[in-house]
C-alpha positions in Angstrom: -21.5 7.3 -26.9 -22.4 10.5 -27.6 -21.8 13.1 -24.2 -23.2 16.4 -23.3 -22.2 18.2 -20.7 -26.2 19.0 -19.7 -26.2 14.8 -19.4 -24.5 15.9 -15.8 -25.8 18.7 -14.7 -24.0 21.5 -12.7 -21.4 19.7 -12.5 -20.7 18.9 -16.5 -21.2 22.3 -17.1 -18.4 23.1 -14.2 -16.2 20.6 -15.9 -16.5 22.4 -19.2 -15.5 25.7 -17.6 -12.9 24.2 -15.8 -11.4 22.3 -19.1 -11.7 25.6 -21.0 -10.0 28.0 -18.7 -7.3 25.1 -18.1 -6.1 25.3 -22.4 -7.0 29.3 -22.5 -4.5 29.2 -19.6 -2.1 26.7 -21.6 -1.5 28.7 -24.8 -1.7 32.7 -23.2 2.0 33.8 -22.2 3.2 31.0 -24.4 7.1 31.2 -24.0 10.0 29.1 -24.0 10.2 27.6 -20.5 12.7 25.8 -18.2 10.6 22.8 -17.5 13.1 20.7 -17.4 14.6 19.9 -20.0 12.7 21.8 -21.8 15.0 24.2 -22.8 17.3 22.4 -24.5 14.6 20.8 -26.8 13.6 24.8 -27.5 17.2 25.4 -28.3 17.2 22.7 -30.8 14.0 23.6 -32.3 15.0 27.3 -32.8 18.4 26.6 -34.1 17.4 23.8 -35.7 14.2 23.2 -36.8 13.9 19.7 -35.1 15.3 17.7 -32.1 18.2 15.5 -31.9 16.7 13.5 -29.6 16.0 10.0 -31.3 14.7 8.6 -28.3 17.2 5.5 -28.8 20.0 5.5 -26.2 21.2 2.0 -25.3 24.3 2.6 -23.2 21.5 4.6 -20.5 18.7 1.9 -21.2 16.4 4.1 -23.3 14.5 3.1 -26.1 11.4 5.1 -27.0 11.6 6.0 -30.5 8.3 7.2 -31.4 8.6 10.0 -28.8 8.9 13.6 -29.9 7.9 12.8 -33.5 4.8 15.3 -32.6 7.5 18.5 -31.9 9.6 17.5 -34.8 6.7 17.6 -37.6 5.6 21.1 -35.4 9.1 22.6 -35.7 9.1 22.4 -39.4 6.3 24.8 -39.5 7.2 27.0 -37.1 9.3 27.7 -33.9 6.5 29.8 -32.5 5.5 29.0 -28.5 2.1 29.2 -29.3 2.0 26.8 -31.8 3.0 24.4 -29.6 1.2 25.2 -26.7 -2.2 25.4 -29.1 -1.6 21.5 -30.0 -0.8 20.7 -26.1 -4.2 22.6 -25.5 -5.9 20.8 -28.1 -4.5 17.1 -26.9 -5.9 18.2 -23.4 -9.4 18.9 -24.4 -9.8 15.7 -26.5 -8.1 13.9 -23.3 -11.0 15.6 -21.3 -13.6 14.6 -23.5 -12.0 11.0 -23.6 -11.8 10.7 -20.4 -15.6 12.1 -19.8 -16.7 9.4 -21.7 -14.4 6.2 -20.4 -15.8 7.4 -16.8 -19.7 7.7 -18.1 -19.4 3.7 -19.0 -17.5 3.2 -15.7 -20.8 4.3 -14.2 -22.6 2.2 -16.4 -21.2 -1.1 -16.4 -21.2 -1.0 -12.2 -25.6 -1.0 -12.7 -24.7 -4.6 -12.9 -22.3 -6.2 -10.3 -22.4 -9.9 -11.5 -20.8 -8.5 -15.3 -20.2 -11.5 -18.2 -17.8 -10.7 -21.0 -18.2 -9.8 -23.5 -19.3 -6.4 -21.4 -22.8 -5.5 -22.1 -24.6 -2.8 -20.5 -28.4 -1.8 -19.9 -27.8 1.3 -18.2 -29.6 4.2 -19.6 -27.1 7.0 -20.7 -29.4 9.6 -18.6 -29.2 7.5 -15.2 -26.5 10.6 -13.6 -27.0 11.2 -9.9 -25.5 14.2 -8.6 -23.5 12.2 -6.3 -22.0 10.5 -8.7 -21.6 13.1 -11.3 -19.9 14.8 -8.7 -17.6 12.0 -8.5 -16.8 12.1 -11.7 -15.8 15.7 -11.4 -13.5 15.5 -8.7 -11.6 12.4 -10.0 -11.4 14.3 -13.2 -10.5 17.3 -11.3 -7.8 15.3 -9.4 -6.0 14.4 -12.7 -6.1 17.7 -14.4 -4.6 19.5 -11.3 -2.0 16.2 -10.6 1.4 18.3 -10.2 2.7 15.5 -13.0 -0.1 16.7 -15.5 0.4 20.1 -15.5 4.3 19.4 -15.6 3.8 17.1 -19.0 1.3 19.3 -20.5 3.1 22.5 -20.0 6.5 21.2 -21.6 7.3 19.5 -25.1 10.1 17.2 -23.5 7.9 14.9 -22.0 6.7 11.6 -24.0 3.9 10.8 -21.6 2.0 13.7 -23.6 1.1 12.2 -26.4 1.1 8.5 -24.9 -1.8 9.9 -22.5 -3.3 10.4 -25.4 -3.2 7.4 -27.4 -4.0 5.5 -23.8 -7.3 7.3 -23.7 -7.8 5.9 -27.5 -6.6 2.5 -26.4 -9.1 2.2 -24.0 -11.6 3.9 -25.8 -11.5 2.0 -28.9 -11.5 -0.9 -27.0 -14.3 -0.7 -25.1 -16.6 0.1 -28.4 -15.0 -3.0 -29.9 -15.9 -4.9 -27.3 -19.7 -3.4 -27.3 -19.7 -3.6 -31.1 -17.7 -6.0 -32.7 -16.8 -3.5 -35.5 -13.0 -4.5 -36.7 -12.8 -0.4 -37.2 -12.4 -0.1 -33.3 -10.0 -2.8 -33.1 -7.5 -1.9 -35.6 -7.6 1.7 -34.1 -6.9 0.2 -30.5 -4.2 -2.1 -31.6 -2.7 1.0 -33.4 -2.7 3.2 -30.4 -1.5 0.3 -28.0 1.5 0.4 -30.0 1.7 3.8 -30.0 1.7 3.9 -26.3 4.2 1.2 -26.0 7.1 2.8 -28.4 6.7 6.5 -26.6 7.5 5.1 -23.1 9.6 2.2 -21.6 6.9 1.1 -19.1 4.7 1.6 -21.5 4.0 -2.5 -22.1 3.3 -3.0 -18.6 0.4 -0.9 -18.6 -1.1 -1.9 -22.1 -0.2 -5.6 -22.6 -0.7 -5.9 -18.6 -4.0 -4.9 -19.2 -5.0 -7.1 -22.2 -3.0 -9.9 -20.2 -5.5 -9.6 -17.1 -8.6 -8.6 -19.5 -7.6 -12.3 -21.2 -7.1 -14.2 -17.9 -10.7 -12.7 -16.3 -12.8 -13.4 -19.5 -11.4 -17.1 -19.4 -12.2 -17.6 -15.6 -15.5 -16.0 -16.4 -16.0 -18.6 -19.1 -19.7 -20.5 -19.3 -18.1 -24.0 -19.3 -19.3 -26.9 -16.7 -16.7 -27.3 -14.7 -17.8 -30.6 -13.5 -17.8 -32.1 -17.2 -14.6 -31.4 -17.4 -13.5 -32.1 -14.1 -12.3 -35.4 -14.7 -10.1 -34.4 -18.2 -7.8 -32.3 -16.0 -7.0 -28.8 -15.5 -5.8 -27.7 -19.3 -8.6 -29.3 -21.0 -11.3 -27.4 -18.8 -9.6 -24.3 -19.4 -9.6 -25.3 -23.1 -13.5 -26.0 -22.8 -13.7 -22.5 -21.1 -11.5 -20.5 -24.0 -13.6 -22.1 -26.2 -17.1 -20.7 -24.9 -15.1 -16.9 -25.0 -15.6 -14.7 -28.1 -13.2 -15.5 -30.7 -12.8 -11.6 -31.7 -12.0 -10.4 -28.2 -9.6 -13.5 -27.2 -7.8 -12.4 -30.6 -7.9 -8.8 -30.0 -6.3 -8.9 -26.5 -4.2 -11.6 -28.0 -2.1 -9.4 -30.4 -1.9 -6.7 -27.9 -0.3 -8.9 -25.6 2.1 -10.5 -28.7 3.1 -6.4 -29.1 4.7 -5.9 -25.6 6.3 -9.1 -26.0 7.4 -8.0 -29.2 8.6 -4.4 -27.8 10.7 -6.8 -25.0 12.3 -9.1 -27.5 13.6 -5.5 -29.1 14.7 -4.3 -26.3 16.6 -7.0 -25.7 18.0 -7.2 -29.0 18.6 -3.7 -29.5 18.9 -2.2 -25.9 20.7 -5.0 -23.2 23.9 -5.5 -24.8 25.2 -2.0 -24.9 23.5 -0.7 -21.8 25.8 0.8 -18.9 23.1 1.9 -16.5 19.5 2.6 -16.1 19.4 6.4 -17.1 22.4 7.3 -15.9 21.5 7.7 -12.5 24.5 5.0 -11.0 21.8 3.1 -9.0 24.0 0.4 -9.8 27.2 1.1 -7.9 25.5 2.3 -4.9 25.3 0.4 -1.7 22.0 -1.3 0.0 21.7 1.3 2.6 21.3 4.5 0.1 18.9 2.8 -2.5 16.9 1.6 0.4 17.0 5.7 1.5 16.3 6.4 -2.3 13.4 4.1 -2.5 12.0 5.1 0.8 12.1 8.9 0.4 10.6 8.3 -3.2 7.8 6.1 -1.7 6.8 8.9 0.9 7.2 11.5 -1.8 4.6 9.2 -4.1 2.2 8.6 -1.5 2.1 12.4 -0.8 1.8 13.6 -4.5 0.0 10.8 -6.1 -2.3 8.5 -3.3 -4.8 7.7 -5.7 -2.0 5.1 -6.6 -0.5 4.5 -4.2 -3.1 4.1 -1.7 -6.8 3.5 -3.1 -5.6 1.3 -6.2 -3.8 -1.3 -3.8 -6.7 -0.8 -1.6 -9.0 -1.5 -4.4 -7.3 -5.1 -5.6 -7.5 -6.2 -2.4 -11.6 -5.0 -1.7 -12.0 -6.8 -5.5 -10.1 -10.0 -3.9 -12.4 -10.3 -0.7 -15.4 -9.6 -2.9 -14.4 -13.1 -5.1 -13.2 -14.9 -1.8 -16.5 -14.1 -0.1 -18.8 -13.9 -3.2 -22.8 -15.1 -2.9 -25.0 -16.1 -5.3 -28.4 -13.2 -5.8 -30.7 -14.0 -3.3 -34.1 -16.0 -4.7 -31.9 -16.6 -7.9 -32.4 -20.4 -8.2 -30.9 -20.0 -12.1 -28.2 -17.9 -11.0 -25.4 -20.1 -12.6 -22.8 -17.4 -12.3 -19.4 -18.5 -10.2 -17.5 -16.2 -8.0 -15.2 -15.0 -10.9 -18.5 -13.3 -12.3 -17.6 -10.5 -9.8 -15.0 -9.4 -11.4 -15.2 -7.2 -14.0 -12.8 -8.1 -17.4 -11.8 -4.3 -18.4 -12.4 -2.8 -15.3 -10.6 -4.7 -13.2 -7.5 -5.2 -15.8 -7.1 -1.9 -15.2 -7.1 -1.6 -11.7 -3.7 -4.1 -11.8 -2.4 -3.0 -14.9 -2.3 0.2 -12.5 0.0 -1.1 -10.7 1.9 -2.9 -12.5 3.3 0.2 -13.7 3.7 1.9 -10.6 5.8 -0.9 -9.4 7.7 -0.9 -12.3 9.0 2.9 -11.1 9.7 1.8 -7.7 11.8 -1.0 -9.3 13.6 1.1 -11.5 13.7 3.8 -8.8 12.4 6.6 -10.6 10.0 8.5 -8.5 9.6 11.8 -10.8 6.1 13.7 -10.2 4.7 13.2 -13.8 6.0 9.5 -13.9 2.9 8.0 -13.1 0.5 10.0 -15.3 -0.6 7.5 -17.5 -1.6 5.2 -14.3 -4.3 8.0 -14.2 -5.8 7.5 -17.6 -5.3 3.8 -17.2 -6.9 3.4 -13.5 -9.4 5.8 -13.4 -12.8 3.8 -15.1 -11.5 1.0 -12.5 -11.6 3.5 -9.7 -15.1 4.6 -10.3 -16.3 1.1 -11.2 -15.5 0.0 -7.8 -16.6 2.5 -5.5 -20.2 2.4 -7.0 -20.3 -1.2 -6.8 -18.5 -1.5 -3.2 -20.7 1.3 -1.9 -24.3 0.3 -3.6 -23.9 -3.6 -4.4 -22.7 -5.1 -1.3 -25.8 -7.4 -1.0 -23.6 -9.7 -3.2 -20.8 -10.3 -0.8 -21.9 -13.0 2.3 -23.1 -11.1 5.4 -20.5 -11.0 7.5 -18.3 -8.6 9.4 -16.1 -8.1 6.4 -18.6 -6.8 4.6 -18.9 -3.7 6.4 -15.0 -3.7 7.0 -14.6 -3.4 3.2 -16.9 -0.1 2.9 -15.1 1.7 5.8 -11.7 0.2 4.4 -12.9 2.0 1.2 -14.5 5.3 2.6 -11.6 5.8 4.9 -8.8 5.5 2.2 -10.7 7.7 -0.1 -10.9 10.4 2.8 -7.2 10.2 3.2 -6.7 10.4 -0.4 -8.9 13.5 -0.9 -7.3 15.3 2.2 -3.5 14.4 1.1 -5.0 15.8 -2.3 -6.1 19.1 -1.2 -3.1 19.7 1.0 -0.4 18.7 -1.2 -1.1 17.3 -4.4 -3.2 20.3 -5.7 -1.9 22.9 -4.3 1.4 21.7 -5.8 -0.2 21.2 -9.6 -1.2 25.0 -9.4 1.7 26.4 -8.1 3.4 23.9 -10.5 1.2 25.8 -13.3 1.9 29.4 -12.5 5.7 29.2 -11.6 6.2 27.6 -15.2 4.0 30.3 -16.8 5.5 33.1 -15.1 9.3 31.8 -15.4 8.7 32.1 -19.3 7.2 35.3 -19.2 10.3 36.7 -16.7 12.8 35.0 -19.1 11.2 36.6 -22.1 11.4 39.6 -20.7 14.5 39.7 -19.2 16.0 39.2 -22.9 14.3 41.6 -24.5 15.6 43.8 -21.5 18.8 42.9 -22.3 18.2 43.4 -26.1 17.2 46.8 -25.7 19.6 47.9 -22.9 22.4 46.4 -25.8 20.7 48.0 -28.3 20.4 51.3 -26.5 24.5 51.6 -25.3 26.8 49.3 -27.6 
């Protein structure tokens, strides 16, 4: 699907802007930083020409060995800032394309609310209403400016830079493969799944959670009479369903699933048996009361920093859920042989929980770091959109009832709170985030040549 940014108006041609200035911004003033551990990793790479970070530590729990193999191959060519900065510009704007285009089908798919798998959509590339165009920017907006973006894409220590990207791939490649059929698309997504899942522990959650769900939906969603095979029992109707789904896709979503079980089974293996403690933090030895403190403090600090998670994407599941609990048939739709699972969208909504899975997989692990939760972002967003357009302009589908309107406020107000929690803490933390790690470069950098000189000047 081919994009431009006149397809949206003013507001493609502010996102363009925006996405330029944000990389120009990246790679002038390119210095080595102290973004957190940054430094270290810029020590190596000067010194050394590499990292010694192998991204396999088993006494701490660690195992994410295809992380920094992007800085290594970099450091061999040169130790230069800019260099590195120019590639983190680079994997921005393809993420900013990516992302333009995983939210344009978003849009497209929600022209039809009652959606059978494999997804097919009839929406004309050029149907872009302001208001939602303007959606589109803001959410778009609201990821570039995330505190935890601007912290991952202005440092070289963080793996979640180049898993964002191959996520964006993932989903990408997936969605044409399940539009085309062409094998192409789905040996590039199974590539990048496992990509995503050997650059980050929590990786598997998101992309095997994902195909998991995707599976589970297009099965329910499955053309099968149900009241032939009422009578054989449960698991030879669901074998009658699986057997109406599309062999490529059940295959597809198959493997990926098979990889993050594979990745567990490693970790295991590899990972269990010598580990001490979950990243050295001593969560372990501490008592009920102060994780319960940790936990709570790290909540309150994720529902500040990143409510698009934390509040809209439970908020969501559960608007999805009372859409399937209080689904109707189309009005004067006698042949309407749809079921109440034919709300539900197979990729859309996969991603919505495979969301949060991952979220929850933080908590669990009590890790509540701002840029944690980035790839929920990539993962969620398409599901975000998806839902709002179909909550806000399809609600003819749910029975009249008071719950229908209770599920549109339930929606508008949470994505009020979210936009206001946004403007007052979120984003003004992501560009204070980006200027303090710009300028502390540029003081460092000058402070040693001050020095240099000063040495230089009085031995």
């Amino acid at each position: 699907m081919r994009l431009k940014a006149r397809d949206f108006g003013v507001w493609g041609f502010l996102y363009r802007g925006f996405v330029i200035a944000f990389c120009v911004g990246m790679v002038m003033y390119s210095r080595y930083t102290f973004n957190l551990d940054d430094i270290w990793y810029w020590l190596d790479i000067y010194n050394l020409n590499t990292t010694t970070d192998s991204g396999y530590k088993p006494t701490s729990g660690r195992f994410y060995p295809f992380a920094f193999w992007d800085i290594k191959l970099l450091a061999k060519i040169s130790t230069s800032p800019y260099l590195f900065f120019s590639i983190n510009a680079a994997i921005v704007f393809a993420i900013a394309l990516m992302l333009l285009s995983i939210l344009r089908q978003a849009l497209d798919s929600a022209k039809t609310f009652i959606a059978p798998p494999p997804i097919k959509s009839n929406a004309s590339s050029n149907d872009t209403s302001s208001k939602y165009n303007a959606l589109i920017f803001v959410s778009l907006i609201v990821c570039f400016l995330n505190p935890g973006f601007v912290t991952v894409m202005l440092g070289i220590c963080y793996p979640e830079r180049p898993e964002a990207l191959f996520l964006c791939i993932f989903l990408l490649s997936s969605l044409a493969y399940i539009r085309t059929k062409h094998i192409k698309f789905a040996i590039i997504g199974i590539i990048s799944a496992n990509a995503c899942i050997y650059l980050k522990e929590t990786a598997f959650l998101l992309i095997s959670g994902f195909s998991f769900f995707y599976l589970l939906i297009y099965v329910l969603q499955a053309q099968a009479n149900d009241a032939k095979h009422k009578d054989n029992g449960i698991f030879k109707a669901l074998l009658a369903k699986i057997k109406d789904c599309d062999r490529g896709i059940l295959i597809y979503h198959s493997l990926i699933c098979l990889s993050g079980v594979v990745f567990l089974l490693i970790y295991v293996v590899l990972v269990v048996p010598q580990m001490k403690g979950m990243y050295d933090k001593g969560f372990e030895s501490m008592a009920f009361v102060q994780r319960a403190e940790i936990i709570a403090k790290g909540f309150g600090n994720y529902v500040l920093n990143d409510s698009f998670v934390f509040l809209l994407l439970p908020i969501l599941i559960l608007v999805r859920i009372l859409q399937v609990a209080f689904y109707k048939k189309h009005n004067n739709a006698n042949d309407d042989k749809s079921n109440r699972w034919s709300v539900l969208h197979p990729f859309w909504d996969a991603s919505l929980v495979a969301g949060v899975l991952c979220a929850v997989g933080y908590i669990k692990l009590m890790m509540f770091g701002k840029y944690y939760l980035l790839p929920v972002y990539f993962m969620s967003i398409g599901g975000i959109i998806y839902t709002i357009k179909i909550t806000i302009e399809y609600g003819e589908h749910i029975k009249k009832c008071i719950l229908s309107n209770l599920i549109k406020w339930l929606l508008r107000l949470a994505i009020v709170l979210c936009v206001i929690l946004y403007l007052v803490s979120s984003i003004p933390q992501g560009i204070y985030t980006f200027a303090s790690i710009k300028s502390t470069g540029v003081i460092f950098y000058d402070t040693l040549e001050f020095m240099r000189d000063y040495v230089e000047d009085k031995p």
